[in-house]
C-alpha positions in Angstrom: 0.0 0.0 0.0 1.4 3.3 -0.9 -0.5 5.1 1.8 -0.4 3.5 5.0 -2.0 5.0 7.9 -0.5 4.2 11.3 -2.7 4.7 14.7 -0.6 6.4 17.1 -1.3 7.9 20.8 -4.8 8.0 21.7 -6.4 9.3 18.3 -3.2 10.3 16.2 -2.1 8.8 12.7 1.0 8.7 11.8 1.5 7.5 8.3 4.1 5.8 5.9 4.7 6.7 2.2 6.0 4.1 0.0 7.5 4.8 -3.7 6.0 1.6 -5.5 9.1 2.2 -7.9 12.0 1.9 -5.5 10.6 0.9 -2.2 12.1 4.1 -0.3 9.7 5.9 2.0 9.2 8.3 4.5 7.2 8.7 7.9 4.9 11.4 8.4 4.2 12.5 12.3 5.4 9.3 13.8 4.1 10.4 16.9 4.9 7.3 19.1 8.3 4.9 18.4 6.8 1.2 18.5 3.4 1.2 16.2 5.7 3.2 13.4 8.6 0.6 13.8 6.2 -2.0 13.7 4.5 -0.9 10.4 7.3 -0.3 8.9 9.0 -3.8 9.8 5.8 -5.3 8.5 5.8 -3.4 5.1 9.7 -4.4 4.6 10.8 -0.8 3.3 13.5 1.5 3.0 12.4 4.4 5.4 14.4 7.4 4.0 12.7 10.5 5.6 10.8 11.9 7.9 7.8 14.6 7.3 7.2 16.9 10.1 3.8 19.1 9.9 4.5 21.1 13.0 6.5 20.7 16.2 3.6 19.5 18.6 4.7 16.3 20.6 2.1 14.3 19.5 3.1 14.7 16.1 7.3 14.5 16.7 7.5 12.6 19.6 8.6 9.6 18.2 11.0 11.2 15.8 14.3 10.5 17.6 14.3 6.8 18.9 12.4 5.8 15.0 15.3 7.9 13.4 18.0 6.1 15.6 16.4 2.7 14.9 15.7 3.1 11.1 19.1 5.2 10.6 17.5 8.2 9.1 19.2 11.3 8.6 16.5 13.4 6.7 14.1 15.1 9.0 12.1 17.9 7.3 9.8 20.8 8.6 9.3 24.2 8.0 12.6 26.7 8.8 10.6 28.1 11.2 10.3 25.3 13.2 14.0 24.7 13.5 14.8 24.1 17.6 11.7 22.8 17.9 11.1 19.7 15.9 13.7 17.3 17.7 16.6 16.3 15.2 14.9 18.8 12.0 17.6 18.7 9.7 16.2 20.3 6.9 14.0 23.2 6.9 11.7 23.6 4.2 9.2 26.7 3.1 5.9 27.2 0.9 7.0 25.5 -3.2 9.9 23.3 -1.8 9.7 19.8 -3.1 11.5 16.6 -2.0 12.4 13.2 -3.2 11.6 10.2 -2.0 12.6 8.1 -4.5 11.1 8.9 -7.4 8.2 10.5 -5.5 8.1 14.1 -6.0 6.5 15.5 -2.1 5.4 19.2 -2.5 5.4 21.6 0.4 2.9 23.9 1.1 2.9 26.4 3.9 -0.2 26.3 6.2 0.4 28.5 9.1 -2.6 28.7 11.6 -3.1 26.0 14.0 1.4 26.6 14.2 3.1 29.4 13.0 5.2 26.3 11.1 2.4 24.3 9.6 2.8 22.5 6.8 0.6 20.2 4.6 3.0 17.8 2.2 1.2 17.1 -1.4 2.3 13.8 -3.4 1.0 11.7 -6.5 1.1 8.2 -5.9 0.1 5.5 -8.8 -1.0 9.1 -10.7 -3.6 9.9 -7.0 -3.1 12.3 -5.8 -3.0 13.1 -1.7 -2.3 15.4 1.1 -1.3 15.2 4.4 -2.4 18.1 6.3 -1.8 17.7 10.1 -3.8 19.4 12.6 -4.4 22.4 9.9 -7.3 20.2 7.9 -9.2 17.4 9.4 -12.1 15.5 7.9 -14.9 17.5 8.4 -12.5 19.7 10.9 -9.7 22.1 11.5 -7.3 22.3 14.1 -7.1 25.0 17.1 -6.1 28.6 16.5 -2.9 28.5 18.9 -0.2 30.6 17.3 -1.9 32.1 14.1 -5.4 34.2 13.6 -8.9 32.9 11.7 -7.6 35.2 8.5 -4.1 33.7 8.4 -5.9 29.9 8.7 -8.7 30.9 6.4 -5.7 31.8 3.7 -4.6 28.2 4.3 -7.5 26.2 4.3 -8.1 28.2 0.8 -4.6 26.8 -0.3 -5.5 23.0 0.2 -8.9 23.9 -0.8 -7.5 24.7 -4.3 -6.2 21.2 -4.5 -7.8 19.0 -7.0 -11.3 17.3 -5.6 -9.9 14.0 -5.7 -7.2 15.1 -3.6 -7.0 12.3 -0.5 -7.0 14.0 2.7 -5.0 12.4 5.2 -4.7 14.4 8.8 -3.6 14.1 12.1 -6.1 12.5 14.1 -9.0 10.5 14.4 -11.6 13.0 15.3 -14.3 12.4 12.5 -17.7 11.3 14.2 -16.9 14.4 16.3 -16.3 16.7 13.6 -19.9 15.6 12.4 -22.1 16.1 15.5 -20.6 19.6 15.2 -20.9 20.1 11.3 -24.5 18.6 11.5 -25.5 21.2 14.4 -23.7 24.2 12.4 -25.7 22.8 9.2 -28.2 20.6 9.7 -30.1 20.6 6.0 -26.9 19.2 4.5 -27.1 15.8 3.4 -23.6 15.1 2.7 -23.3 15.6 6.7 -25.5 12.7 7.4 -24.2 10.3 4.8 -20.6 11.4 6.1 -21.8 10.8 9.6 -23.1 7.1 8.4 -20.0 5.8 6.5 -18.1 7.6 9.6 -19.8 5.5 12.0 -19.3 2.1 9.7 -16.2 2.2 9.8 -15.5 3.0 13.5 -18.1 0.1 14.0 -15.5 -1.8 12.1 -12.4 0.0 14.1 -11.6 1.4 10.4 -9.8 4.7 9.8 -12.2 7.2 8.4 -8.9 8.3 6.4 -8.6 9.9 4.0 -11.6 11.6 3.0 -11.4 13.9 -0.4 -11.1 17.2 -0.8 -14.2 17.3 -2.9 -15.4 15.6 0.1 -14.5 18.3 2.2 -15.8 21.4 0.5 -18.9 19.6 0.7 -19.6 19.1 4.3 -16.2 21.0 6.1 -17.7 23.8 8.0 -14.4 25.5 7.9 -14.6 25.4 4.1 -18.0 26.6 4.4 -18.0 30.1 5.2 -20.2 31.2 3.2 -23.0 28.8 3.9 -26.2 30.5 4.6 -27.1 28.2 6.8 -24.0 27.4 8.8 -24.2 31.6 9.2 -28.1 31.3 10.6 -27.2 28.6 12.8 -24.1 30.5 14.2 -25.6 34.0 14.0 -22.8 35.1 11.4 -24.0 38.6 9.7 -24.4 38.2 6.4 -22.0 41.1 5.9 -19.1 39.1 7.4 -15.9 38.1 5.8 -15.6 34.8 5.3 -12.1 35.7 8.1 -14.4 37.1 10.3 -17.3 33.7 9.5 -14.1 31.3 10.3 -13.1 32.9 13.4 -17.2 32.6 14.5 -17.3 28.8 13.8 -14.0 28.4 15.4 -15.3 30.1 18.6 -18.5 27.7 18.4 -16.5 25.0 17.6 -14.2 25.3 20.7 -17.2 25.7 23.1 -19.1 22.9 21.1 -16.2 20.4 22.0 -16.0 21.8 25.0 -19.5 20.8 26.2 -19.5 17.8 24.7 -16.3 17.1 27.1 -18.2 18.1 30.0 -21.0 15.9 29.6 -19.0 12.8 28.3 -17.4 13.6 31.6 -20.4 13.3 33.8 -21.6 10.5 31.8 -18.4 8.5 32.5 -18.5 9.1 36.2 -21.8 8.7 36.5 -21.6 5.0 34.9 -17.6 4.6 36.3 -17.6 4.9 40.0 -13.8 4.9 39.9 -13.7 8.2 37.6 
């Protein structure tokens, strides 16, 4: 498989890209040392590199006992990022491309949910696919912690300019959750409810739900949404709003949305888990 997701942490993915021509590959976020070494011992490949998408731990943790163990000397992320991805030794900005063996990976420059963000774009057996992080999730978008909702609205408009059939491959595994909120926001939208069914297959089935599209996305995202109507009623965003101004509004709700849902999971749990 070219495109190998890898669960990692709680709800993490890390994920292994394999040239079909030459068996090299590289490791994207390998989060956690023994599920990656395990993959990648089970594929029998050549990993070459490593793809950082921003220096959170839960997406670099893992990078120096897998580089030790696999011998890698390539460890890419953005040259801002530089002292803060452990063992980065090449920093890369927006238009860089690297080889992995005759897989040409793209850089694109996503700053938002990290000043340092970046999404890597590849074509594998002529699909293309992304991997985007914490800055694009299925049906999702990641936290606002070092940039503003104008500087992530520019780079959710730069994957969203990707070709539909662009596979979306993210950080973490927090689909179904993504939906309860995308269904509240806009609840007349159909490709909501038939994302939320196939979502909940294939957890049923403890099945990725990676990677979605990007056609996918544009039709259900609510952070590639701001100019829904309805997602505006729902969130009482002024018609008159920028689309900046509409992201930074369903960011807000979003954060609070999670937020409750938290709280009552919470009480939930210790009302059922006398131990919590």
């Amino acid at each position: 498989m070219p495109i190998l997701p890898i669960p990692c942490l709680s709800d993490n993915y890390a994920y292994l890209l394999v040239c079909p021509t030459t068996n090299e590959a590289a490791l994207v976020d390998p989060s956690e040392t023994g599920p990656v070494l395990d993959a990648v011992a089970r594929e029998k490949v050549n990993v070459v590199a490593i793809l950082c998408t921003h220096h959170h731990h839960d997406h670099v943790g893992g990078n120096q006992e897998v580089a030790r163990a696999l011998d890698i000397h390539r460890i890419y992320g953005h040259r801002s990022d530089e002292g803060r991805i452990p063992h980065q030794s090449h920093g890369v900005q927006d238009g860089d491309e690297i080889e992995i063996g005759r897989l040409r990976v793209s850089v694109l420059h996503v700053p938002g949910h990290t000043t340092g963000a970046v999404a890597y774009v590849v074509t594998v057996d002529g699909e293309p696919a992304v991997f985007t992080g914490d800055t694009l999730f299925v049906a999702g978008s990641g936290r606002l912690f070092e940039g503003s909702p104008a500087i992530m609205h520019r780079s959710l408009q730069k994957l969203a300019a990707l070709d539909g059939h662009t596979r979306v491959f993210c950080g973490h595994e927090y689909t179904e959750s993504n939906l309860r909120f995308a269904q509240n926001s806009e609840p007349s939208n159909q490709a909501v409810d038939e994302a939320q069914a196939r979502a909940a297959r294939w957890r049923k089935n403890k099945m990725p739900t990676v990677p979605s599209t990007m056609e996918d996305e544009l039709r259900y995202n609510p952070f590639l949404r701001t100019s829904s109507s309805e997602i505006r009623h729902f969130l009482h965003i002024p018609p008159s709003a920028s689309a900046e101004e509409a992201l930074g509004t369903i960011r807000k709700a979003k954060d609070n949305f999670r937020s409750a849902s938290d709280f009552f999971s919470k009480i939930y749990k210790e009302k059922d888990d006398p131990h919590q």
